[in-house]
TIKOL-134907 format. One record per residue (C-alpha): residue in one letter; x, z, y. Coordinates in steps of 0.5 Angstrom, whole numbers, plus 500, padded with zeros to 3 digits. Layout:
! TIKOL-134907
aXZY
...
This chain:
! TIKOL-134907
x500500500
x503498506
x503502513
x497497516
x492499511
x492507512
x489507518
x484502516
x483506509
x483512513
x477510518
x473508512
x475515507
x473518513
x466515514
x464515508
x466523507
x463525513
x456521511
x456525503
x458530506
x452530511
x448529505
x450535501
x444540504
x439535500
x442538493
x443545497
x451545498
x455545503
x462542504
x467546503
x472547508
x478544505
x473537506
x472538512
x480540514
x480533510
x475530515
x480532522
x487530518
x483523517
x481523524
x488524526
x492519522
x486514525
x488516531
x495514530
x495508526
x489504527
x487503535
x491499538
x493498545
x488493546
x483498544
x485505547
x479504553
x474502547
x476508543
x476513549
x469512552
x466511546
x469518543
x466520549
x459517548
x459520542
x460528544
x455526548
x450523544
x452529538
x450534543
x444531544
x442528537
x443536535
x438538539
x433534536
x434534530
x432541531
x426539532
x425534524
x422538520
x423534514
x431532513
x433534520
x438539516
x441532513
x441529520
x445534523
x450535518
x452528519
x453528526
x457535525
x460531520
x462525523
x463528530
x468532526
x472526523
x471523531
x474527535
x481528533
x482520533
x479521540
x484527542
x490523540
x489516543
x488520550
x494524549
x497517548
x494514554
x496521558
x503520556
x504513558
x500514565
x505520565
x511515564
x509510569
């Protein structure tokens, strides 16, 4: 496995991890905190290896729009009586795998800001 296609396998493991792992409250489980560690390293390898330059910007305000949208999201699904749980499990989950590819691409775009 080359280097170009850990970034891309990481998004797609990660995707697919936070989505089971929202879907886990259906058969009265819950996600293990070694999982979830899982889902913030992923994030982190996604950050650092699969968002190019050309594609900071996007991924930026993206991330932001998705914290917003979460924060939101979550307060709503409150309100559904029937597989709410599910959806706010997804959302935390996938909000939990987001986030740390968002921070590292802003630390990044930081740094270079702060070398110019």
């Amino acid at each position: 496995m080359d280097m170009k296609s850990i970034g891309p396998m990481a998004f797609i493991i990660g995707v697919v991890l936070a989505i089971l792992g929202g879907l886990l409250p259906l058969f009265g489980m819950q996600m293990d905190k070694l999982v979830v560690e899982l889902l913030l390293f992923l994030g982190l390898i996604v950050g650092l290896l699969n968002v190019t330059v050309d594609e900071e910007e996007k991924l930026l305000l993206s991330g932001l729009a998705l914290v917003f949208m979460g924060q939101g999201l979550l307060s709503l699904f409150n309100l559904v009586p029937v597989g709410g749980n599910v959806l706010i499990s997804i959302v935390k989950y996938i909000i939990a795998f987001a986030s740390p590819a968002v921070a590292i691409v802003a630390l990044k775009v930081l740094l270079e800001i702060m070398r110019d």
